[in-house]
C-alpha positions in Angstrom: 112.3 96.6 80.6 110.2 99.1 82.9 110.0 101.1 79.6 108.3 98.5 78.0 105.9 97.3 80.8 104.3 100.5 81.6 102.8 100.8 78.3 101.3 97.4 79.3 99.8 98.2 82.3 98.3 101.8 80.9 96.9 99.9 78.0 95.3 97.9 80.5 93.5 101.1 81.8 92.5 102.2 78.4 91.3 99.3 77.4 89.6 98.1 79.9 87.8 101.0 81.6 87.8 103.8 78.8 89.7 106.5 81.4 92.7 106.6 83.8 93.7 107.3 87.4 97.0 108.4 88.1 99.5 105.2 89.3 100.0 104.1 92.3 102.6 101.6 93.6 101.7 98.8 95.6 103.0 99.9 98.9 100.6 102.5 98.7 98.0 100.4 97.7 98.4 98.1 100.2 99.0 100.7 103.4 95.7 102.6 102.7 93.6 100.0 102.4 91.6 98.2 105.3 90.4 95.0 103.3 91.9 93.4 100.8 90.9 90.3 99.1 90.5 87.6 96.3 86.9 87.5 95.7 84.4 86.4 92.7 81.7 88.6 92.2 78.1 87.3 93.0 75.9 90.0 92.8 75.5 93.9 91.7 72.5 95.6 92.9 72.4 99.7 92.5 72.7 101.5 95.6 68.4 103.0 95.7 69.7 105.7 98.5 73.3 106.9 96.4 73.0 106.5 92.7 76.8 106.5 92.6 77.3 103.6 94.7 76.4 99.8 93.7 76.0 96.8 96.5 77.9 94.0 95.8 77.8 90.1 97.5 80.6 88.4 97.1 82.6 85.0 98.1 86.1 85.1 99.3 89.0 83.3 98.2 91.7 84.5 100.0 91.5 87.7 102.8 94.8 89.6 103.0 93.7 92.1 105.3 90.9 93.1 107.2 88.0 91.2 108.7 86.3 89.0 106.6 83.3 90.2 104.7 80.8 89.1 102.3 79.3 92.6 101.4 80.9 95.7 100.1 80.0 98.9 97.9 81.2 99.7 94.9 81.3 103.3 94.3 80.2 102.9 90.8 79.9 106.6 89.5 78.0 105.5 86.3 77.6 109.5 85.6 81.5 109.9 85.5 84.1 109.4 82.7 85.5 106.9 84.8 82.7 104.7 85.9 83.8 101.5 87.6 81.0 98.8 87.7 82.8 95.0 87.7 80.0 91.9 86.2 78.8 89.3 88.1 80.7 86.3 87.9 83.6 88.0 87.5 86.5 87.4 90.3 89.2 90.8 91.5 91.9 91.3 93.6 90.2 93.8 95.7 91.6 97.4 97.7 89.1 98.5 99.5 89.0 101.6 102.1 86.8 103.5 104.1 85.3 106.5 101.4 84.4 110.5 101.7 80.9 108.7 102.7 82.0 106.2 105.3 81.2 103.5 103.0 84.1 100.7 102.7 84.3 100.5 98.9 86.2 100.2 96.5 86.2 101.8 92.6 88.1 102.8 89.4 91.0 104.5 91.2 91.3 102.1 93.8 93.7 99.8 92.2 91.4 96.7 91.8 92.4 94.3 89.1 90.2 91.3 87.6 92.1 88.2 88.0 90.4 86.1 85.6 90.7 89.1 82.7 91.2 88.0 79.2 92.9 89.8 76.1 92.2 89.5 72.5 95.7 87.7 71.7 95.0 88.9 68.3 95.5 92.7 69.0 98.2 91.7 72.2 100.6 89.2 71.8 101.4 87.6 75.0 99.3 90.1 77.0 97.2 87.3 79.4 100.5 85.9 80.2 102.3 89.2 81.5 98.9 90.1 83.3 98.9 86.7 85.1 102.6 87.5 85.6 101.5 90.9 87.2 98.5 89.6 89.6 100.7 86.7 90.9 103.7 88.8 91.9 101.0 91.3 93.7 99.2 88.1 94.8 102.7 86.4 96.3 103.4 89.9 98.3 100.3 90.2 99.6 100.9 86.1 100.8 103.8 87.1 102.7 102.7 90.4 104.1 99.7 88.4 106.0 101.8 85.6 107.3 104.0 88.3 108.5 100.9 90.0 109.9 102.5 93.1 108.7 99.4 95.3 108.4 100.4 99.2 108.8 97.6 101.3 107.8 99.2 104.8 106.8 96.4 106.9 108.0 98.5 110.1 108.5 98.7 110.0 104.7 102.6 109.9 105.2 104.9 110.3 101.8 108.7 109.7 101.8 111.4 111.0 100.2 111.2 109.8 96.3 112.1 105.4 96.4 114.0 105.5 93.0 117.2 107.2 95.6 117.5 103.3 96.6 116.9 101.9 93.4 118.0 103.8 90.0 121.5 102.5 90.1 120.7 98.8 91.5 120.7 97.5 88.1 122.5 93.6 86.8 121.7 91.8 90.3 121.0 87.9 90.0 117.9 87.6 92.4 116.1 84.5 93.7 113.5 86.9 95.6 110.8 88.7 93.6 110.6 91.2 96.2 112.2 93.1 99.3 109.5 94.2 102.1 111.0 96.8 105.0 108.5 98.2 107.9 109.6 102.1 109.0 109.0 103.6 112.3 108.2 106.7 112.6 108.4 109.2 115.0 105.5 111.8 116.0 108.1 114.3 115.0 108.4 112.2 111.6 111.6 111.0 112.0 112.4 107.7 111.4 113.6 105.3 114.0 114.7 101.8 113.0 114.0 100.6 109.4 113.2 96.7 110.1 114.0 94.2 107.5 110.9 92.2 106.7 112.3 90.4 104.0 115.3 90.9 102.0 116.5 90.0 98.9 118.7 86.6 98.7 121.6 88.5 97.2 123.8 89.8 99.6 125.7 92.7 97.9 122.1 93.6 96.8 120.6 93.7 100.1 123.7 95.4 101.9 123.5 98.7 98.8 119.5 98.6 99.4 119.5 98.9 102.9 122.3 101.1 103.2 121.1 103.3 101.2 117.2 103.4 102.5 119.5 103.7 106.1 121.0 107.1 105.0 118.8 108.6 102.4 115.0 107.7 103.3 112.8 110.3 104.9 109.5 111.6 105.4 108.1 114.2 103.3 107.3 117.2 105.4 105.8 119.7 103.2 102.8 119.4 104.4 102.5 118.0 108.0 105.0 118.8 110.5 104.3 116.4 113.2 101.6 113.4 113.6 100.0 112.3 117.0 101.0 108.8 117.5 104.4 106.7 116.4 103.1 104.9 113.3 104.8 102.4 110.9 105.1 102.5 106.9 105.7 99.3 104.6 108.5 99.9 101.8 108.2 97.4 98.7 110.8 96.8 96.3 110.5 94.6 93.4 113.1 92.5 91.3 112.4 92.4 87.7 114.9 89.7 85.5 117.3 91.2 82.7 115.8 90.8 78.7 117.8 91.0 75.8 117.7 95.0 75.6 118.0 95.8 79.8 119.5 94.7 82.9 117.8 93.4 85.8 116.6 96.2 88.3 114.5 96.7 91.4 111.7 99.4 91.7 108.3 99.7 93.9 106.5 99.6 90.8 104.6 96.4 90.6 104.9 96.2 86.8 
């Protein structure tokens, strides 16, 4: 199944924008931004003092994290292969940081999606429905991460250990649960402390092997910082995708 849906989501990118950025999953997504929303675009005025920025109004629908807002910045980069500038009228699920400039913004590589996107059903068969699929299960996270006020920020710029050790050989699981959410504490000298269930999957055996195994096997990446100078926290997302004809179900932090 993941075979098949990352084509999906890069033809997305391609069609869409005309260029890439590289993939990130949603756990990263989610830890380095500082607002994130459900918004409909208003208004798009260019930036007269950074000709790679656009101002943009907008109304909120839903704030996930962060203070509510009604203005950002787009960093627009019209110049670039990969400019990002979203129409008016138009409503996103928005990632937006704090930029190189100060500015929070949000642009091509941010991870953005447009909610209300349509396909050309002639060309992609089914494609609106799986996107829909795709923004509610982001959409349904994000939900739960508020109302558990979980709101790390992973401003160290802190990188495990690679997540498929917990989840290549988690494969044929019935799951009620579309997703797992587990908050780690880390140590100044990057150990980990405690690994705190969030939420776990309704399968027991399932949640027992995850666990376990993100118990004994997860750990911080210290190639290129040693220590950090503060304890800090880190959200881990896993995801529960349904068996098709060809493939079992699995689990995987990629929000497909």
């Amino acid at each position: 199944m993941k075979k098949l849906l990352l084509p999906f989501l890069i033809l997305i990118s391609i069609e869409t924008f005309g260029c890439s950025c590289g993939t990130t999953p949603f756990l990263i997504k989610y830890q380095r931004s500082e607002f994130i929303a459900t918004a409909k675009i208003l208004k798009v005025v260019q930036d007269d003092k950074n000709e790679d920025y656009h101002d943009i109004e907008i109304e909120l629908i839903n704030v996930y994290k962060g203070i509510p807002i009604n203005k950002l910045k787009i960093e627009s980069a019209l110049n670039s292969s990969c400019s990002f500038l979203p129409p008016e009228n138009t409503t996103w699920l928005i990632f937006a940081s704090k930029d190189r400039k100060g500015f929070l913004s949000f642009g091509f590589c941010s991870g953005c999606e447009q909610i209300d996107l349509q396909f050309d059903l002639v060309k992609y068969s089914n494609l609106n429905t799986k996107y829909k699929n795709s923004i509610e299960l982001k959409l349904e996270a994000l939900r739960y991460l508020s109302r558990s006020k979980v709101s790390s920020v992973n401003r160290f710029s802190l990188l495990t250990n690679d997540y498929a050790i917990c989840s290549d050989g988690l494969k044929g699981f019935k799951e009620k649960n579309r997703f797992a959410i587990y908050e780690l504490k880390v140590n100044q000298d990057l150990t980990i402390s405690k690994i705190k269930t969030i939420k776990r999957f309704n399968n027991k055996e399932l949640s027992k092997k995850l666990t376990s195994c993100l118990e004994n096997n997860l750990k911080i990446n210290v190639n290129k910082v040693k220590t950090i100078q503060e304890k800090t926290n880190l959200v881990v997302i896993y995801f529960y995708y349904l068996a098709d004809e060809k493939n079992p179900s699995f689990i995987t932090i990629w929000d497909l």
